[in-house]
N, C-alpha and C positions, 0 to 999 in steps of 0.2 A: 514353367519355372517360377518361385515364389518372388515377391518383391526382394525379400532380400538377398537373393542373389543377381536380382538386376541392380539394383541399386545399394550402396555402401547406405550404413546407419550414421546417423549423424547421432552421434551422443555427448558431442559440445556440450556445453550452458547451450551458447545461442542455437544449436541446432533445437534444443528442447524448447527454445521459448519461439519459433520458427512453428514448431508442430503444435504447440499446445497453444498459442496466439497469432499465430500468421504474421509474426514481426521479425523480418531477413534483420538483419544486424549488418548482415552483408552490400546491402543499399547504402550504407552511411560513407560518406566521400569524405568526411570531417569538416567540413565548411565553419562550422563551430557556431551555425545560429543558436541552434537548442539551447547551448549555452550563454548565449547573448539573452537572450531572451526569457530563460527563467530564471523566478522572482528569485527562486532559494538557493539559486546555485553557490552563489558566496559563502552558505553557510556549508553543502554540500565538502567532504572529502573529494570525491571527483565528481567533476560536473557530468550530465548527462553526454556528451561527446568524449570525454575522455573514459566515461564506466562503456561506454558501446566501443570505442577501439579497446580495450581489456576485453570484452567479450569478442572481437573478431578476430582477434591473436589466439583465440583454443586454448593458451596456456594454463594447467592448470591454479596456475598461483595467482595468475591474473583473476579465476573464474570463481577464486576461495577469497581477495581482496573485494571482488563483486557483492558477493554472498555474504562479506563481513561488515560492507561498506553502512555507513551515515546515509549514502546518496539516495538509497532503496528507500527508507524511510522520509526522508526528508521532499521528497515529491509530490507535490500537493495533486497531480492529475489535472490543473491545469488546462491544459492542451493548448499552451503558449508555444510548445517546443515541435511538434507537431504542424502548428501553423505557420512558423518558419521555415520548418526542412521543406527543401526544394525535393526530396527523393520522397517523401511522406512516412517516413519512417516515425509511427504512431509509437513514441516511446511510455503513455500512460500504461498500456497492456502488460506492456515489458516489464514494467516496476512492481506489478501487481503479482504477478508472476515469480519475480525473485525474491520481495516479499514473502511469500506462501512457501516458497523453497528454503529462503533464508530461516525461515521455524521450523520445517518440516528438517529440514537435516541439524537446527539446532547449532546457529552460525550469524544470530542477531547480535548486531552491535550493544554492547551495554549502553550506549547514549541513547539506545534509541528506547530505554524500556517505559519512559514516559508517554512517548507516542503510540506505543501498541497496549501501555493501559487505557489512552484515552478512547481509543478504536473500540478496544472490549466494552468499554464501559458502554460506549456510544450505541453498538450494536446490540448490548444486553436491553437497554431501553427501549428500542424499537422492539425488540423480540419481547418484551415481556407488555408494553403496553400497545404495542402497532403504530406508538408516534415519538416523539423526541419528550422524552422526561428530564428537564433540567434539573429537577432538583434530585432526582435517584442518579442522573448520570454523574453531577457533581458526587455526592455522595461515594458512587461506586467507584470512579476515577481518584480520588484522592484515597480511599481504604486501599484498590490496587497500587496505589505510587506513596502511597506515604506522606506526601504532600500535604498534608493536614492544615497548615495552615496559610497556604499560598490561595491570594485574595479574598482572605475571609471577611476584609473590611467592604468588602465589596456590596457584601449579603445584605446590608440592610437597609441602601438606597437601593439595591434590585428590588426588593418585597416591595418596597416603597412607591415604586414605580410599576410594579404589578408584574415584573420581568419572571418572577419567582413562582412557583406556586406550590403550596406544601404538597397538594393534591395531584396524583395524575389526571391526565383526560386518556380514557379507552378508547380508541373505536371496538366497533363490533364486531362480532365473529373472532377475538383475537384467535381462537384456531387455526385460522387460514394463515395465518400470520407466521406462527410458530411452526404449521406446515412447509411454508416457504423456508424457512429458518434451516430444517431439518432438510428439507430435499438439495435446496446449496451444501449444506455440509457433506450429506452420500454423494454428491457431485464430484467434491474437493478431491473426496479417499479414492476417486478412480482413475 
């Protein structure tokens, strides 16, 4: 007899983020440390104990407030929330998780289009030089958001201070680099 007829398919939110992460949703008793203890919860829609009871209710409106939510974004991965739950319910996986899903079904919050410019920007840098390029990541970051002028005044006690630099630094083989780049992404589409 196949698995799925021994076992029911969990096709929750939290049953997926359960098999694609190994994080029960179902552990969570509410205690409500997670959210005592992270930093960004206040600015958070719902904090991490309130977005995990929405995911243990199945509902689906709850599981499309999830997917729409500020909170997914606003999670720095920390592992502040994590270090207090008494069940170990490792919620940085989870976030990362609904993230990827939150784009992939096309259900990202408009506030958060700042933050997933800064993410590309961030990620194009490393992929293109193998290190952190402040100054293409600024560059790339602000052409994605528009922001053109937010902390411009900034730029010329950074040079000054050596914070800047016009020039990237390479490492070598960037190949291997752009290699890893592409194999996380065939990873992602499976």
């Amino acid at each position: 007899m196949s698995e799925s007829h021994n076992h029911l398919v969990d096709n929750s939110l939290s049953g997926k983020i359960k098999k694609e992460t190994g994080v029960s949703v179902a552990r969570c008793y509410q205690c409500g440390k997670c959210s005592a203890g992270c930093p960004v919860s206040v600015d958070m829609d719902y904090p991490p104990s309130l977005l995990i009871r929405k995911l243990q209710t199945g509902l689906p409106e709850h599981e499309e407030q999830v997917l729409r939510s500020k909170s997914i974004w606003f999670c720095l991965s920390c592992e502040m929330c994590i270090a207090r739950c008494p069940m170990e319910v490792d919620i940085p996986p989870m976030m990362d998780y609904l993230r990827h899903e939150s784009i992939r079904l096309k259900k990202v919050n408009p506030a958060s289009k700042n933050i997933i410019s800064f993410h590309k920007a961030f990620l194009d840098s490393i992929e293109q030089t193998g290190k952190l390029y402040e100054m293409g990541l600024i560059v790339d970051y602000k052409t994605r958001s528009f922001n053109l002028m937010q902390d411009v005044m900034l730029a010329p006690s950074m040079f000054a201070k050596g914070k800047l630099s016009i020039l990237p630094e390479v490492i070598k083989n960037r190949r291997n680099m752009k290699q890893i780049f592409k194999n996380t992404l065939k990873n992602k589409q499976k």
